[in-house]
C-alpha atoms as an extended CHARMM CRD file, in Angstrom:
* protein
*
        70  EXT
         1         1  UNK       CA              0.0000000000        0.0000000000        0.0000000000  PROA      1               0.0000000000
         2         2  UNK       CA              1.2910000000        3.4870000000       -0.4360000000  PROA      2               0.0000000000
         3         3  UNK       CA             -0.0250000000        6.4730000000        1.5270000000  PROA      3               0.0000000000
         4         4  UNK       CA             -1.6370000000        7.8600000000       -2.2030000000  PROA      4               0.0000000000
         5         5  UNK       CA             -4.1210000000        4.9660000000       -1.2250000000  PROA      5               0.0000000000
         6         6  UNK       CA             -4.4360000000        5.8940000000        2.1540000000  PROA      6               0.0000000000
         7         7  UNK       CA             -7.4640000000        7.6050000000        4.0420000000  PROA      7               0.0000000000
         8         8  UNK       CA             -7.6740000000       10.6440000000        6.5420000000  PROA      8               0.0000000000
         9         9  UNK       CA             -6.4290000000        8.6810000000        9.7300000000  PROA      9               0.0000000000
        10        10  UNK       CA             -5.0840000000        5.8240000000        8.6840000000  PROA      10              0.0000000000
        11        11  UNK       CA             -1.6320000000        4.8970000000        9.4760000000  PROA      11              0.0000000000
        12        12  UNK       CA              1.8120000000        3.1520000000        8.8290000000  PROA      12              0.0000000000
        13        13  UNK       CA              4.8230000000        2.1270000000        9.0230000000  PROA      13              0.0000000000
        14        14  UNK       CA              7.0250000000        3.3560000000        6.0770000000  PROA      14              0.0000000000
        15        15  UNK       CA              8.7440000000        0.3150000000        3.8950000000  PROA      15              0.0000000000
        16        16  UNK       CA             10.5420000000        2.1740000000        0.6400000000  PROA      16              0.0000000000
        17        17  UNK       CA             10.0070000000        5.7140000000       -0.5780000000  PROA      17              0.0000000000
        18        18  UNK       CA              9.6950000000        5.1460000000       -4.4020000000  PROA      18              0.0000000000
        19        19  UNK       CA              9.6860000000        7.8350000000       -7.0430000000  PROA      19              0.0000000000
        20        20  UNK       CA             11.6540000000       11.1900000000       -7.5920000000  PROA      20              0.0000000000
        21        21  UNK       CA             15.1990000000       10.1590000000       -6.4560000000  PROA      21              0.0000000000
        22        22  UNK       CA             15.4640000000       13.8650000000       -5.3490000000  PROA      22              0.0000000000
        23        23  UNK       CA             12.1580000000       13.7540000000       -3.0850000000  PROA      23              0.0000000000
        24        24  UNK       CA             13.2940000000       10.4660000000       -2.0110000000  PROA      24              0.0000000000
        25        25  UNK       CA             16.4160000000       11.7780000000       -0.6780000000  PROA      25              0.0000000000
        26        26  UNK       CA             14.7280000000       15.3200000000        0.7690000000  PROA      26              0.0000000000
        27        27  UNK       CA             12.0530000000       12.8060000000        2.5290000000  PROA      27              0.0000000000
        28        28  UNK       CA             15.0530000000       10.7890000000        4.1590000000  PROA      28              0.0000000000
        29        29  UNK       CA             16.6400000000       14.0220000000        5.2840000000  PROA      29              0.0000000000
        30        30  UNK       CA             13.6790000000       14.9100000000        6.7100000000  PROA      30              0.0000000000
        31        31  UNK       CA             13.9130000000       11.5510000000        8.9090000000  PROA      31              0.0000000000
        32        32  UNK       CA             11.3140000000        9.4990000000        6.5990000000  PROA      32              0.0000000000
        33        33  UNK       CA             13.3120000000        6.2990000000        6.6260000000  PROA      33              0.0000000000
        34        34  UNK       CA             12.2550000000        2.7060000000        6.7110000000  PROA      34              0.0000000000
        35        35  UNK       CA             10.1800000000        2.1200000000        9.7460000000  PROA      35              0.0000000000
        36        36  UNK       CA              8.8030000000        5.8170000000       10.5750000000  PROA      36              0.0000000000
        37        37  UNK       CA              5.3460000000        5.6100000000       11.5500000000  PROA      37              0.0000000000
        38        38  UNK       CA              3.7560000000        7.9810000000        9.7550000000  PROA      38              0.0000000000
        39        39  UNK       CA              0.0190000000        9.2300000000        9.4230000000  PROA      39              0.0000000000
        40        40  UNK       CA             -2.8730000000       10.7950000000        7.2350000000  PROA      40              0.0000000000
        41        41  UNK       CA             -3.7600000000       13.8340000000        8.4470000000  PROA      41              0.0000000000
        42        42  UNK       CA             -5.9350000000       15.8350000000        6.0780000000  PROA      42              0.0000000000
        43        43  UNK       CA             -6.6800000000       15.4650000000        2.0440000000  PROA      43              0.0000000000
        44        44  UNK       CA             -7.4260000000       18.7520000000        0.2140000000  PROA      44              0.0000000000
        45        45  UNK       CA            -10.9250000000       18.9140000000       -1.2680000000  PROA      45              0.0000000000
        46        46  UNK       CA             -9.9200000000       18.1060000000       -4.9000000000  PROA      46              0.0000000000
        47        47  UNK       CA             -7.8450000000       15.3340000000       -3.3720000000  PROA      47              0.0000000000
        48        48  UNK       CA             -3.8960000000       17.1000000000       -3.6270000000  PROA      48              0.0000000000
        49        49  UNK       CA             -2.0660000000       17.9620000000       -1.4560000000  PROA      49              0.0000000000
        50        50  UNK       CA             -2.0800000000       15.1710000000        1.0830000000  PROA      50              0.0000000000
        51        51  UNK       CA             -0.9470000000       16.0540000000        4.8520000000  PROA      51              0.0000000000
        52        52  UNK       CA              0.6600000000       13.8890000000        6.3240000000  PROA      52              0.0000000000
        53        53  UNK       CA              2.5520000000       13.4280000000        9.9760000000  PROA      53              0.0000000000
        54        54  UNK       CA              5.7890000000       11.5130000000       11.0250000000  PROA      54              0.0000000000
        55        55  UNK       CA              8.4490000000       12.2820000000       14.0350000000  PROA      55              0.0000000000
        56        56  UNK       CA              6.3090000000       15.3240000000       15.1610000000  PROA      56              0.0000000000
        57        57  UNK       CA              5.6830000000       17.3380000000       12.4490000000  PROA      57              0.0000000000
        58        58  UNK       CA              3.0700000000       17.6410000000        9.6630000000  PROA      58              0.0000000000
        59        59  UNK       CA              4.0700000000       17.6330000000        5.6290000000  PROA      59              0.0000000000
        60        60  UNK       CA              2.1160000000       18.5630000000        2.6980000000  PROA      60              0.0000000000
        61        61  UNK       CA              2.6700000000       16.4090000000       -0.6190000000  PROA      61              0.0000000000
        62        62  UNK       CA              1.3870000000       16.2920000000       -4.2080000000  PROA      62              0.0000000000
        63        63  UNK       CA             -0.4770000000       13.1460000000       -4.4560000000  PROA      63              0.0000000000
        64        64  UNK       CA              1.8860000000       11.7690000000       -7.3710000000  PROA      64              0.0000000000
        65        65  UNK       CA              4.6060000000       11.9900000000       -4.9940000000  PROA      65              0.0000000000
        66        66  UNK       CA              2.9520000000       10.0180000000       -2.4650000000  PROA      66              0.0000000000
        67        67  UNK       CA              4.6300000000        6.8790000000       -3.2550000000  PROA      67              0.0000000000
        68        68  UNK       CA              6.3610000000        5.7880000000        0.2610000000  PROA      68              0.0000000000
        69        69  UNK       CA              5.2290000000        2.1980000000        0.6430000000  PROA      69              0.0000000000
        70        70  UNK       CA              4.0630000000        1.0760000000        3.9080000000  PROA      70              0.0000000000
């Protein structure tokens, strides 16, 4: 599952962060590694950006670059 399939509240555990090699490595400097929890916070109304929650603070993201598999 990734967290573009993922609903307001649900949460994870993050596996891989797929995608933009240049996100990837801004998410992992950010301390998004394998096994952050992380959490769905809030969804825009037309669906983008998502927010999203992991080591205490929140994070918006486009939904196309919400491929971090948990």
């Amino acid at each position: 599952m990734t967290i573009y399939n993922m609903k307001v509240g649900q949460s994870g555990i993050v596996k891989e962060i797929l995608g933009d090699p240049r996100l990837a490595k801004r998410l992992m400097a950010l301390g998004c590694v394998k096994g952050t929890p992380i959490e769905i916070k809030l969804v825009a109304p037309l669906g983008d950006p998502m927010l999203i929650s992991f080591r205490g603070f929140d994070l918006a993201i486009r939904k196309r670059d919400a491929k971090i598999y948990i």
